[in-house]
Predicted model as a PDB file, atoms N, CA, C, CB and O in Angstrom, pLDDT in the B-factor column:
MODEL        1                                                                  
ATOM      1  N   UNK A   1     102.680 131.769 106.297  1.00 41.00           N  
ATOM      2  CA  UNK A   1     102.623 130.370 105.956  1.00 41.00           C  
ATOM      3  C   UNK A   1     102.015 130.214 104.560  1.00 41.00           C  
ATOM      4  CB  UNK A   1     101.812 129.587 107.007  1.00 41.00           C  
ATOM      5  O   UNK A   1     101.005 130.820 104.202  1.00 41.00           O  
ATOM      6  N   UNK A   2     102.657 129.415 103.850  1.00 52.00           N  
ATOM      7  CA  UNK A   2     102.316 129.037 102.460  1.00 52.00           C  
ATOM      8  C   UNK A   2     101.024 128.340 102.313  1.00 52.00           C  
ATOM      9  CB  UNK A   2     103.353 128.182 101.897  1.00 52.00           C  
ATOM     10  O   UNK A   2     101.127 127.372 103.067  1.00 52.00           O  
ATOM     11  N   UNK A   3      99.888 128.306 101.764  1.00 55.00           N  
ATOM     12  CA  UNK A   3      98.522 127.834 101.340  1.00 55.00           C  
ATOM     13  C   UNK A   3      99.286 126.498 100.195  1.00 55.00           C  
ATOM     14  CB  UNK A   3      97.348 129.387 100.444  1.00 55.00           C  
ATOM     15  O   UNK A   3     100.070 126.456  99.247  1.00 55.00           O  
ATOM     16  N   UNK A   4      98.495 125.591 100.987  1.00 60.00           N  
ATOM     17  CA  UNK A   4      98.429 124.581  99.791  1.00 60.00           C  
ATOM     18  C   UNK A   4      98.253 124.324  98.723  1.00 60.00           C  
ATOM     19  CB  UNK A   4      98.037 124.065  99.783  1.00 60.00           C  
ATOM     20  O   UNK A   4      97.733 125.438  98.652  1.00 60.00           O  
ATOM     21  N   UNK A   5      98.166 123.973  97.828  1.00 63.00           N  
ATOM     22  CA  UNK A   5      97.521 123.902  96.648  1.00 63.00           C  
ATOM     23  C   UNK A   5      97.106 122.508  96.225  1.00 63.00           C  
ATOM     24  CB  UNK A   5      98.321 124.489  95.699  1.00 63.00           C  
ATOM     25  O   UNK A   5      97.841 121.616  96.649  1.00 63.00           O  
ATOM     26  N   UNK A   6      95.996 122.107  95.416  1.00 74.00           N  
ATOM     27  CA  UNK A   6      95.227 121.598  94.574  1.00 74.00           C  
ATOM     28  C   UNK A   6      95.693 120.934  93.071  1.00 74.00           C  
ATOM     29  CB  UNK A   6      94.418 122.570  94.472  1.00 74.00           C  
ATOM     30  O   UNK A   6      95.473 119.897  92.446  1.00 74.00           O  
ATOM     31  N   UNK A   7      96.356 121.999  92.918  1.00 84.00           N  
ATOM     32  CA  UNK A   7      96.799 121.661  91.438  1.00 84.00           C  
ATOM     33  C   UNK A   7      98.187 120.302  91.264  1.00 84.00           C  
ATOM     34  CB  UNK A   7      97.439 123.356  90.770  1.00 84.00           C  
ATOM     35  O   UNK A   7      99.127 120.239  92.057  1.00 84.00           O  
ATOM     36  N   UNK A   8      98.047 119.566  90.354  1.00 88.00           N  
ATOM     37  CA  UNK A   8      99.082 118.740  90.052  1.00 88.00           C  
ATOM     38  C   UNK A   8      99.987 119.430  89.056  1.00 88.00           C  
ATOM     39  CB  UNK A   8      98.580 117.458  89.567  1.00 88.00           C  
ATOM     40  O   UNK A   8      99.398 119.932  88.098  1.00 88.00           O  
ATOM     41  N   UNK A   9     101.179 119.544  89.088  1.00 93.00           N  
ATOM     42  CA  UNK A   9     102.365 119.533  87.987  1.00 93.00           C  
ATOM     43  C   UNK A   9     102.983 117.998  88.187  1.00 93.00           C  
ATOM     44  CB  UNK A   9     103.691 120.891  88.310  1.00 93.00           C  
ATOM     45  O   UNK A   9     102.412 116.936  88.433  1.00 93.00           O  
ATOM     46  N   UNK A  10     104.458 118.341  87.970  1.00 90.00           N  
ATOM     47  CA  UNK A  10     105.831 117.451  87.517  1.00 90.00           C  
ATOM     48  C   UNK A  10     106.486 117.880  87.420  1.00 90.00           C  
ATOM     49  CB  UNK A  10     106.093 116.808  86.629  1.00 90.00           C  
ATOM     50  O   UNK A  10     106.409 118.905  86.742  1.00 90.00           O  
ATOM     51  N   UNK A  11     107.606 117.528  87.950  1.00 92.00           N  
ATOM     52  CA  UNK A  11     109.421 117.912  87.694  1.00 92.00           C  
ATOM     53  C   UNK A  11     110.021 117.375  86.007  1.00 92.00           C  
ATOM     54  CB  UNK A  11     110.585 116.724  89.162  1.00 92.00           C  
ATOM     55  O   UNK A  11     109.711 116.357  85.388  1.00 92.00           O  
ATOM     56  N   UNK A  12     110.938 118.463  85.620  1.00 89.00           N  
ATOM     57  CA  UNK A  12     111.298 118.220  84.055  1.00 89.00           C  
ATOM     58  C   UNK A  12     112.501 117.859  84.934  1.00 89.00           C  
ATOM     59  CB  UNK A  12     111.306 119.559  82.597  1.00 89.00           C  
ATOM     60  O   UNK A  12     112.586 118.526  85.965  1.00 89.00           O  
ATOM     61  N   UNK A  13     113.388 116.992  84.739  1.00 87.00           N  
ATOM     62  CA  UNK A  13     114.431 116.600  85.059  1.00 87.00           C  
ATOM     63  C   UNK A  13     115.514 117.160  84.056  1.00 87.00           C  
ATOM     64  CB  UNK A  13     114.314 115.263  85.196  1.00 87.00           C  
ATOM     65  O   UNK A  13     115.418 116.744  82.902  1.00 87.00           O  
ATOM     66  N   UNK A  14     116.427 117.955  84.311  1.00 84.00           N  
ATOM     67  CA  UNK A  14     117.196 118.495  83.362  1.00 84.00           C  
ATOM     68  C   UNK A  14     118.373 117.824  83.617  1.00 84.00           C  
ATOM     69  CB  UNK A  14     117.288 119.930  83.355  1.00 84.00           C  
ATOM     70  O   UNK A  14     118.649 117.588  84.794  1.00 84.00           O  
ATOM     71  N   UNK A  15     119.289 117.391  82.537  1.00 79.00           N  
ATOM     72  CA  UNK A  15     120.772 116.734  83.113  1.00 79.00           C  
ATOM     73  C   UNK A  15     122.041 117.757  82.532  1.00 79.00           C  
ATOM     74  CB  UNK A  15     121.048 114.879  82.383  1.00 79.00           C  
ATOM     75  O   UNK A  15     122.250 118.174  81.393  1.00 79.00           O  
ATOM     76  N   UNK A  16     122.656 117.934  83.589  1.00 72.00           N  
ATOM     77  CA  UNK A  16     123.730 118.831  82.460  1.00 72.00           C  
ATOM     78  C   UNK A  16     125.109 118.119  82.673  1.00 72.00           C  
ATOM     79  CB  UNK A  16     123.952 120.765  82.871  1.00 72.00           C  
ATOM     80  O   UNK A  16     125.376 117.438  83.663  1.00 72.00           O  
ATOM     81  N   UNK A  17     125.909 118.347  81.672  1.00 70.00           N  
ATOM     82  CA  UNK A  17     127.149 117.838  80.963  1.00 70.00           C  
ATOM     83  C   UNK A  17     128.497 118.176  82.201  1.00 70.00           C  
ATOM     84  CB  UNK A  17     127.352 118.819  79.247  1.00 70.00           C  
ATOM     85  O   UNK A  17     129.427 117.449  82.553  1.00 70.00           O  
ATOM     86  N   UNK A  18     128.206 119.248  82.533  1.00 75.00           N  
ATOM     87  CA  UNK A  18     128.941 119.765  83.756  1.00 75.00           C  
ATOM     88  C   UNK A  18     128.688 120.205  85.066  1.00 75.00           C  
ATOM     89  CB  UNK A  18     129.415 120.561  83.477  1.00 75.00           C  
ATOM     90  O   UNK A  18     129.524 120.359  85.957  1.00 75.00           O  
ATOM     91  N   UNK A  19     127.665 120.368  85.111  1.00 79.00           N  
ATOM     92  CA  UNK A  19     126.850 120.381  86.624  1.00 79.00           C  
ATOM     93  C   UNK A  19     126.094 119.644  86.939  1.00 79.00           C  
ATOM     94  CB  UNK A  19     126.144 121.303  86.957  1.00 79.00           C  
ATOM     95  O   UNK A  19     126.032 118.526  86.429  1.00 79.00           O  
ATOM     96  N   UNK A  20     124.984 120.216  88.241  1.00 84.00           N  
ATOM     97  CA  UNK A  20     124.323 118.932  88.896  1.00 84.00           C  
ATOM     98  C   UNK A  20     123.207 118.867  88.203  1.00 84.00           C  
ATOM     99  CB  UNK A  20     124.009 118.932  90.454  1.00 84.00           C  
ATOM    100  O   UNK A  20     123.029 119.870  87.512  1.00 84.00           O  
ATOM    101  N   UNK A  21     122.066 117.747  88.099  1.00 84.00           N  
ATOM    102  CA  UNK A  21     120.941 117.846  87.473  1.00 84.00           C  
ATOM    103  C   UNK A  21     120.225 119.099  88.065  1.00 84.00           C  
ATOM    104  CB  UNK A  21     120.198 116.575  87.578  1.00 84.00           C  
ATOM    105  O   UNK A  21     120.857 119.742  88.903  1.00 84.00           O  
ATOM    106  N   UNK A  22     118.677 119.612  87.635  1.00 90.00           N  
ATOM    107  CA  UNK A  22     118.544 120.000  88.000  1.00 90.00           C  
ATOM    108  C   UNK A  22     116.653 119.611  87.707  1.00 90.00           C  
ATOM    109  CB  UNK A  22     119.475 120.856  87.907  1.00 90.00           C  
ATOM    110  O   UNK A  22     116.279 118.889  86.783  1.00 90.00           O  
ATOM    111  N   UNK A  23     115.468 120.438  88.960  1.00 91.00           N  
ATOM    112  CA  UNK A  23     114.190 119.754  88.623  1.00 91.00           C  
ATOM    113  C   UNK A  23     113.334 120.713  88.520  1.00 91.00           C  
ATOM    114  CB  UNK A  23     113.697 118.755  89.543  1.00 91.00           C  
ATOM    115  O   UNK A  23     113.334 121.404  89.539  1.00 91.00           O  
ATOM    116  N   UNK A  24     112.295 121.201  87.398  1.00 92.00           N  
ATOM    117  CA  UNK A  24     112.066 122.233  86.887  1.00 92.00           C  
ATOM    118  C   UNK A  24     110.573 122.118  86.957  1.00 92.00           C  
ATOM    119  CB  UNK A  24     112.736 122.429  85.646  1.00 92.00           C  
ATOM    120  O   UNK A  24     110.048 121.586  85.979  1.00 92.00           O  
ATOM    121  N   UNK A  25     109.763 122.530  87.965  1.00 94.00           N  
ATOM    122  CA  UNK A  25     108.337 122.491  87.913  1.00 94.00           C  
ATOM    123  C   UNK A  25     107.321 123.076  86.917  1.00 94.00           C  
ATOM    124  CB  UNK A  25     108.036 122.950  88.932  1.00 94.00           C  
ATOM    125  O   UNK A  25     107.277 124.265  86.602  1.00 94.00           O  
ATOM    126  N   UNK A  26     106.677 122.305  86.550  1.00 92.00           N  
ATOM    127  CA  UNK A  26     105.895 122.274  85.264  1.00 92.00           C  
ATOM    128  C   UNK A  26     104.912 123.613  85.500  1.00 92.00           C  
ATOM    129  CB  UNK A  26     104.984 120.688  85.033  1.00 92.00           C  
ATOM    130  O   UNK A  26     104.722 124.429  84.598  1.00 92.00           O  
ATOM    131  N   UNK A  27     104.338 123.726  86.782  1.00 93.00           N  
ATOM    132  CA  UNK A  27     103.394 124.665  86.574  1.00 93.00           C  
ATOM    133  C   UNK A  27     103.848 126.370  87.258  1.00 93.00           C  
ATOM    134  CB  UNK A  27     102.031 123.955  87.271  1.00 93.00           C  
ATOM    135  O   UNK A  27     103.183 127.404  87.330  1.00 93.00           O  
ATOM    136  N   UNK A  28     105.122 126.079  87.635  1.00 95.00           N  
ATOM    137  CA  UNK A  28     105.777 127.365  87.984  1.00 95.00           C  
ATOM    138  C   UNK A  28     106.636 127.652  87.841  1.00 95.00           C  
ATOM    139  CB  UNK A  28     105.850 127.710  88.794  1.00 95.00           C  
ATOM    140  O   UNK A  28     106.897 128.812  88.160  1.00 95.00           O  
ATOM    141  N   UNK A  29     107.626 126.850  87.293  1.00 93.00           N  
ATOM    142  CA  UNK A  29     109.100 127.014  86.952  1.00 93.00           C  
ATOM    143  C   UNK A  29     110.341 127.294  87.663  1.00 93.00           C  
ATOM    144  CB  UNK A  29     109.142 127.814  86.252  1.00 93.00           C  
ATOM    145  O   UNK A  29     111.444 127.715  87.316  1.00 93.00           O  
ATOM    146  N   UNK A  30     109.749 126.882  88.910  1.00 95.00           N  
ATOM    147  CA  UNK A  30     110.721 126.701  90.209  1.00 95.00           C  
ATOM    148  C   UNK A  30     111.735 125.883  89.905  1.00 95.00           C  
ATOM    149  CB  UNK A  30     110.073 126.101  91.467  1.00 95.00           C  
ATOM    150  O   UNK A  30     111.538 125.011  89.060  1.00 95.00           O  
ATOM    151  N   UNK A  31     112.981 126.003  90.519  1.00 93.00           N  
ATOM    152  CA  UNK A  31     114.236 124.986  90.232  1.00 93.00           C  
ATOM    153  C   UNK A  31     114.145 124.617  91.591  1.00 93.00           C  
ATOM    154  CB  UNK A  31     115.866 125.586  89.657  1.00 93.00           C  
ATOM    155  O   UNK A  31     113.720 125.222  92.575  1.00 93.00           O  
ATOM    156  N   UNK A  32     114.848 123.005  91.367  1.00 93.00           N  
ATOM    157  CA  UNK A  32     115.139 122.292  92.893  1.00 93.00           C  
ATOM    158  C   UNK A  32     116.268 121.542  92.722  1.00 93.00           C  
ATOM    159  CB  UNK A  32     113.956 121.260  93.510  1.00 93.00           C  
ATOM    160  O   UNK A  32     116.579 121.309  91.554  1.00 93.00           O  
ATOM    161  N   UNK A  33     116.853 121.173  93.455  1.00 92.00           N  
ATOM    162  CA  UNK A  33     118.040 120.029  93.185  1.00 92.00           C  
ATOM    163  C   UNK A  33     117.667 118.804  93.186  1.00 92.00           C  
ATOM    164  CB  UNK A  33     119.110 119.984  94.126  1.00 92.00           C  
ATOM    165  O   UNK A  33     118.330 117.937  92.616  1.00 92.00           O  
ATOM    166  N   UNK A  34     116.222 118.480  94.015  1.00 91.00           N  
ATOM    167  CA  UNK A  34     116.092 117.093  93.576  1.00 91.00           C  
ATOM    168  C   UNK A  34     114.455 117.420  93.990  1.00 91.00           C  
ATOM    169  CB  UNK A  34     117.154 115.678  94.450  1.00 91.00           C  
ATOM    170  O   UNK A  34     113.947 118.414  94.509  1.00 91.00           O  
ATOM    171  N   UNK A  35     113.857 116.098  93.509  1.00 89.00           N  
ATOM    172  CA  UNK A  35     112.491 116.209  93.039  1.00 89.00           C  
ATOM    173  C   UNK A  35     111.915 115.814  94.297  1.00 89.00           C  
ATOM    174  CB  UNK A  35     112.053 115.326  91.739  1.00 89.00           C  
ATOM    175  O   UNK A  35     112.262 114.864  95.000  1.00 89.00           O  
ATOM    176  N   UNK A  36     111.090 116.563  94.482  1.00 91.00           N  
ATOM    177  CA  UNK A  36     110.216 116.978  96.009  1.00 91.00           C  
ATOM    178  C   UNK A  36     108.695 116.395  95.553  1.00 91.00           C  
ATOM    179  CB  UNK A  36     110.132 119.115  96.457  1.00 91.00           C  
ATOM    180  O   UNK A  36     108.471 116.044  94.395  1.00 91.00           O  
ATOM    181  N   UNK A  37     107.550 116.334  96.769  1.00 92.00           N  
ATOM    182  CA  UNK A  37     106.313 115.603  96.752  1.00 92.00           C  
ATOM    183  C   UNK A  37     105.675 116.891  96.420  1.00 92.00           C  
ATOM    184  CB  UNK A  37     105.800 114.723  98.122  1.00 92.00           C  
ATOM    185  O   UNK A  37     104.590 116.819  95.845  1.00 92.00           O  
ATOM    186  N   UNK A  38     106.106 117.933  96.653  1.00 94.00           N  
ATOM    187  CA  UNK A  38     105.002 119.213  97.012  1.00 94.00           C  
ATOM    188  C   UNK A  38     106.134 120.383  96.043  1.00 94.00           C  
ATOM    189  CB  UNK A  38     104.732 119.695  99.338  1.00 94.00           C  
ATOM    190  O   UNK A  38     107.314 120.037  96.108  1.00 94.00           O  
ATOM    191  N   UNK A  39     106.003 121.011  95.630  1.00 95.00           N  
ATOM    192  CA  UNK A  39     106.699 122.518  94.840  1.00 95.00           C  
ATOM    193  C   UNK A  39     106.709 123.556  95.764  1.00 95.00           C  
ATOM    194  CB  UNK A  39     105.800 123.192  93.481  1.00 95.00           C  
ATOM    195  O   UNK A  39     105.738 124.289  95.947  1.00 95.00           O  
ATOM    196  N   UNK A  40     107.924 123.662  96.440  1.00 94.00           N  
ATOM    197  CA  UNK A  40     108.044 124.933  97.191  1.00 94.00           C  
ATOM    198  C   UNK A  40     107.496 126.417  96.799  1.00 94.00           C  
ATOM    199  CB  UNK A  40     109.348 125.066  97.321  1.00 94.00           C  
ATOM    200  O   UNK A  40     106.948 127.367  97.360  1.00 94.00           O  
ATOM    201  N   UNK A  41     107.985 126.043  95.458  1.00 94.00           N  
ATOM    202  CA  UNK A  41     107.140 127.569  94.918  1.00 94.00           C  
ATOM    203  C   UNK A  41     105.790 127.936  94.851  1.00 94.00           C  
ATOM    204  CB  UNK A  41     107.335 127.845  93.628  1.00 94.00           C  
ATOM    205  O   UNK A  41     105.496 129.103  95.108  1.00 94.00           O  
ATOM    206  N   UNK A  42     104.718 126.938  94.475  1.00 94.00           N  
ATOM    207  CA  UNK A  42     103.471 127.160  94.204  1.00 94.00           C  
ATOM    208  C   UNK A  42     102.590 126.023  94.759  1.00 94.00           C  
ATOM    209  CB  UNK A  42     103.347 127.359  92.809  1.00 94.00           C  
ATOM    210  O   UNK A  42     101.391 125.960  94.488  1.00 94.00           O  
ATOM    211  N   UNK A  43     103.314 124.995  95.660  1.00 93.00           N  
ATOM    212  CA  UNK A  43     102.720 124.100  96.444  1.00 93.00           C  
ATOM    213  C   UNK A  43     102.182 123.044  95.531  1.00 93.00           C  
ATOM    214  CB  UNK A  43     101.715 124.723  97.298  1.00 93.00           C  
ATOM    215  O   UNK A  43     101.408 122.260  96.079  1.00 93.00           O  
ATOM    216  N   UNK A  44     102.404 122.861  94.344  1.00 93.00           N  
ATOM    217  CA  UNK A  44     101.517 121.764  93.735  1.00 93.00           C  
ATOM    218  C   UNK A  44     102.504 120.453  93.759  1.00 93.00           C  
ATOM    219  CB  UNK A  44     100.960 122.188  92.067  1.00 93.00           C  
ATOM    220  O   UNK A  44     103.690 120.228  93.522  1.00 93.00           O  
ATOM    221  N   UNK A  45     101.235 119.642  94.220  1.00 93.00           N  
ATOM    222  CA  UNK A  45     101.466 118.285  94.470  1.00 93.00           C  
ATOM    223  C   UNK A  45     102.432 117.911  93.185  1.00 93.00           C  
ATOM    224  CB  UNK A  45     100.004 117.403  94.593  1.00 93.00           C  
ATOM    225  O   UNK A  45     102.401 118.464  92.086  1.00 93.00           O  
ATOM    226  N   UNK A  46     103.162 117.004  93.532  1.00 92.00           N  
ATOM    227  CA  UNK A  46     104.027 116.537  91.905  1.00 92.00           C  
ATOM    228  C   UNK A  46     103.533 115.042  91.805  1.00 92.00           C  
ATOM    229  CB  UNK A  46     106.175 116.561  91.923  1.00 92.00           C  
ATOM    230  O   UNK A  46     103.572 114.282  92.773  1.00 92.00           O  
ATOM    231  N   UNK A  47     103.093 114.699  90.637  1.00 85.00           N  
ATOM    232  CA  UNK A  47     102.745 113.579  90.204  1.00 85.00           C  
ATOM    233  C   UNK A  47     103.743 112.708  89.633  1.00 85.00           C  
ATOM    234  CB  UNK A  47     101.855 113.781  89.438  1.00 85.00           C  
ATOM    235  O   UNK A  47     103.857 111.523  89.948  1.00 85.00           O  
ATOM    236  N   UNK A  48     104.665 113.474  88.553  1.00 80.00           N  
ATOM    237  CA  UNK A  48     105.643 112.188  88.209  1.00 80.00           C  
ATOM    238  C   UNK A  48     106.875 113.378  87.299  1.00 80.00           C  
ATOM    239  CB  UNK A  48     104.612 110.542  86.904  1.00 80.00           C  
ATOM    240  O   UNK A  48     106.787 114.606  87.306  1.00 80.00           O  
ATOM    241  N   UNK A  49     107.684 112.752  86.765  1.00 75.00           N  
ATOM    242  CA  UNK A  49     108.721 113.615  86.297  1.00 75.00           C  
ATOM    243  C   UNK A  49     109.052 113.355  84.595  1.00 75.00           C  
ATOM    244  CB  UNK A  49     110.058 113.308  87.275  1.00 75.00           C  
ATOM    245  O   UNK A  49     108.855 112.249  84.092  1.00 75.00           O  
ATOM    246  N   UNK A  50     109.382 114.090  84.093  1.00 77.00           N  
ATOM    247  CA  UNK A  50     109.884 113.894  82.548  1.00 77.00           C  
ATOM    248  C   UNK A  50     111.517 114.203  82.857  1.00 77.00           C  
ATOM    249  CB  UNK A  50     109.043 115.176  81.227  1.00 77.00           C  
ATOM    250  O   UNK A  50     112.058 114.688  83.851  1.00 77.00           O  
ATOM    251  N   UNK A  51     112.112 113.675  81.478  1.00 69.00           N  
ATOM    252  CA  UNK A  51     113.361 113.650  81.515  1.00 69.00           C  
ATOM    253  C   UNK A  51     113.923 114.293  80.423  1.00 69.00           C  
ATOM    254  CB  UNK A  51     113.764 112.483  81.651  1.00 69.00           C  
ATOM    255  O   UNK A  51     113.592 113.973  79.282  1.00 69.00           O  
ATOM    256  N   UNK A  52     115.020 115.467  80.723  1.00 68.00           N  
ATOM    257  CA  UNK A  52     114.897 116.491  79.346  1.00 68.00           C  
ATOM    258  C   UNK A  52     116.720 116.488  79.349  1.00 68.00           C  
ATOM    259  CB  UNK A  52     113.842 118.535  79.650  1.00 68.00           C  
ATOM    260  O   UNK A  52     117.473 117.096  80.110  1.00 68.00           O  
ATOM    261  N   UNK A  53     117.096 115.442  78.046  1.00 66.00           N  
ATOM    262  CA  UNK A  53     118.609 115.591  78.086  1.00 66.00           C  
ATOM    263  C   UNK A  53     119.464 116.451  77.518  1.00 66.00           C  
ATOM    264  CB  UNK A  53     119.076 114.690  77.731  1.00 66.00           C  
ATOM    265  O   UNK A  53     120.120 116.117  76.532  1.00 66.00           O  
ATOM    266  N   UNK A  54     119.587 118.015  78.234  1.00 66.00           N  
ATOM    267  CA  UNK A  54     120.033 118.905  78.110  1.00 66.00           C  
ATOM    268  C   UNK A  54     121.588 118.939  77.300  1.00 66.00           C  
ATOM    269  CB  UNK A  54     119.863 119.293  79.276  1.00 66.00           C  
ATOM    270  O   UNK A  54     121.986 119.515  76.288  1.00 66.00           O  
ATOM    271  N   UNK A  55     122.276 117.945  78.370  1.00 64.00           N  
ATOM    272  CA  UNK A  55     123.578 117.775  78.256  1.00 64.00           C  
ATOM    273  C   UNK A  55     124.043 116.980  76.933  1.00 64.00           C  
ATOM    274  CB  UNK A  55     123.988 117.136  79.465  1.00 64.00           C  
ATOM    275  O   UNK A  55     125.162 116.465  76.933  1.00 64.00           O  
ATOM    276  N   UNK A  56     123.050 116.850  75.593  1.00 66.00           N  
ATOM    277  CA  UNK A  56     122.997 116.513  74.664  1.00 66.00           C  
ATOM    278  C   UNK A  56     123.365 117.621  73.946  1.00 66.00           C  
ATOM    279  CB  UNK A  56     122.028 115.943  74.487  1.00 66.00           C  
ATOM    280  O   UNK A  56     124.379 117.623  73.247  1.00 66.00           O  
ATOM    281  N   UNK A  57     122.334 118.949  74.100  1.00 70.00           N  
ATOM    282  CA  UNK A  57     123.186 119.979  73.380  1.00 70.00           C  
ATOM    283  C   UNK A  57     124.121 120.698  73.800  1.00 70.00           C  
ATOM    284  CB  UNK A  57     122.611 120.777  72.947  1.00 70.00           C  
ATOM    285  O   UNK A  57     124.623 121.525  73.040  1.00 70.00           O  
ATOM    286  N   UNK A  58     124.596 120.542  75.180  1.00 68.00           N  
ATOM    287  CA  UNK A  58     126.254 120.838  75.306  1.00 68.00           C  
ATOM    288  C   UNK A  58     127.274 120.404  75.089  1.00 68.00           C  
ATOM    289  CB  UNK A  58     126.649 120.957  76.090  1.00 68.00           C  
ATOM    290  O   UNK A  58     128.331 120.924  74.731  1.00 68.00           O  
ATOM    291  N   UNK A  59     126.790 118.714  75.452  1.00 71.00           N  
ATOM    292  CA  UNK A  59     127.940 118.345  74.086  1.00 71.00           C  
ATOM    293  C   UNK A  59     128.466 118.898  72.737  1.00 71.00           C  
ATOM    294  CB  UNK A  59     127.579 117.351  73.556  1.00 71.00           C  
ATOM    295  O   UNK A  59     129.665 119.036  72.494  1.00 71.00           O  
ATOM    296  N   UNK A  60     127.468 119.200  71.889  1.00 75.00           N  
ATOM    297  CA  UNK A  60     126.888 119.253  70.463  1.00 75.00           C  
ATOM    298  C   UNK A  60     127.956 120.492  70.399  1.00 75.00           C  
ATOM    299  CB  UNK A  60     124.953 119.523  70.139  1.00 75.00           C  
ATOM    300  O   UNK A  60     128.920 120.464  69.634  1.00 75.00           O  
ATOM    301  N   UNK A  61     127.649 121.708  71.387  1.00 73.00           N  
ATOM    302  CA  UNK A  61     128.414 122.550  71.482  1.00 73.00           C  
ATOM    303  C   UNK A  61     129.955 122.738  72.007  1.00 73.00           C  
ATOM    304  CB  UNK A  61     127.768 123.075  71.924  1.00 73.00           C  
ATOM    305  O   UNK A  61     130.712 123.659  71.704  1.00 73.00           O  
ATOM    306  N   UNK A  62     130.220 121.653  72.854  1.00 71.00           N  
ATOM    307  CA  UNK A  62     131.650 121.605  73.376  1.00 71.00           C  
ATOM    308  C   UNK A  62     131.658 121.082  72.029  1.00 71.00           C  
ATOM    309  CB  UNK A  62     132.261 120.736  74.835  1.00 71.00           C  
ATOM    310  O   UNK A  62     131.721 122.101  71.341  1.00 71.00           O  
ATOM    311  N   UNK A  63     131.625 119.864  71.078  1.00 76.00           N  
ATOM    312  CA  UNK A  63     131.967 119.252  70.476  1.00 76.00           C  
ATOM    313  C   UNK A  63     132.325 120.248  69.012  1.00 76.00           C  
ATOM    314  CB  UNK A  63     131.096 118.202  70.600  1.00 76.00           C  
ATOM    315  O   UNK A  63     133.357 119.994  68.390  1.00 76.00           O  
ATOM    316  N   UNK A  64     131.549 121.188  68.617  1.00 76.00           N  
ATOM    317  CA  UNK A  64     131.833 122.097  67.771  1.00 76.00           C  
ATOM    318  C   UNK A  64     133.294 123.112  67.674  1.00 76.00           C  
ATOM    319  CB  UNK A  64     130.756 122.770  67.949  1.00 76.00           C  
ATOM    320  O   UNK A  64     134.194 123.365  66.873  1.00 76.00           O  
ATOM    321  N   UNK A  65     132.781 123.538  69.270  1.00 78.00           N  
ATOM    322  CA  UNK A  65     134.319 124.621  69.459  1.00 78.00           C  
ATOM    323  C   UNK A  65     135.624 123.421  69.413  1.00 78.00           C  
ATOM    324  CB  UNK A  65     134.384 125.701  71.491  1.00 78.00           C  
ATOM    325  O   UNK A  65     136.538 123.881  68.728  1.00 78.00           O  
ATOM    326  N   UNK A  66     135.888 122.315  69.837  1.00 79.00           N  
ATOM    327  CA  UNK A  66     137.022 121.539  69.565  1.00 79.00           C  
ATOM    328  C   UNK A  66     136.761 120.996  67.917  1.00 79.00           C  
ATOM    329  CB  UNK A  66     137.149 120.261  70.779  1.00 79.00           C  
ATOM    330  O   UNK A  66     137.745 120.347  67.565  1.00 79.00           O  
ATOM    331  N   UNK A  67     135.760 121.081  66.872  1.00 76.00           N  
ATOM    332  CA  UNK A  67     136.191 120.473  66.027  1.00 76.00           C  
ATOM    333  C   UNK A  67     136.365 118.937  66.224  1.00 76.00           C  
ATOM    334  CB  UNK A  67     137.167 121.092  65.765  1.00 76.00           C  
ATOM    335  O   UNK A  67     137.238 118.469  65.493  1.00 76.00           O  
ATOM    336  N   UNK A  68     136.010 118.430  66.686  1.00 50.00           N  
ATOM    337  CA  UNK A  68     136.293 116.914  66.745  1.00 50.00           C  
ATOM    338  C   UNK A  68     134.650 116.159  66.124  1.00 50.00           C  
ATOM    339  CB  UNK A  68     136.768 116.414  68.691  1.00 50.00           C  
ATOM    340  O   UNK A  68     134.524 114.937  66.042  1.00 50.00           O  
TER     341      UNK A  68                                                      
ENDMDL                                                                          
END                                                                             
């Protein structure tokens, strides 16, 4: 059984251009599909989330290889 933890992080909310978002814990770097109260990985409570628009530089990059 997993021990609780104490510590606070946050989910980085990642968005991508072609897949699903995804939620990236601040103090362990666990991935989730959607933003949880507790971090499966390292148990820390989540306080609130940032928003990191990934799918900005895949555009940037689809948008290069077509030249447009």
């Amino acid at each position: 059984m997993k021990k609780k933890s104490n510590k606070k992080a946050y989910w980085t909310q990642q968005t991508h251009l072609l897949k699903a978002d995804e939620y990236i814990c601040s103090a362990c770097g666990y991935s989730a599909k959607k933003a949880l109260k507790e971090c499966p990985g390292c148990g820390a409570i989540m306080s609130k989330s940032k928003y990191d628009p990934t799918w900005v530089d895949e555009a940037e990059i689809l948008d290069m290889i077509f030249d447009d």
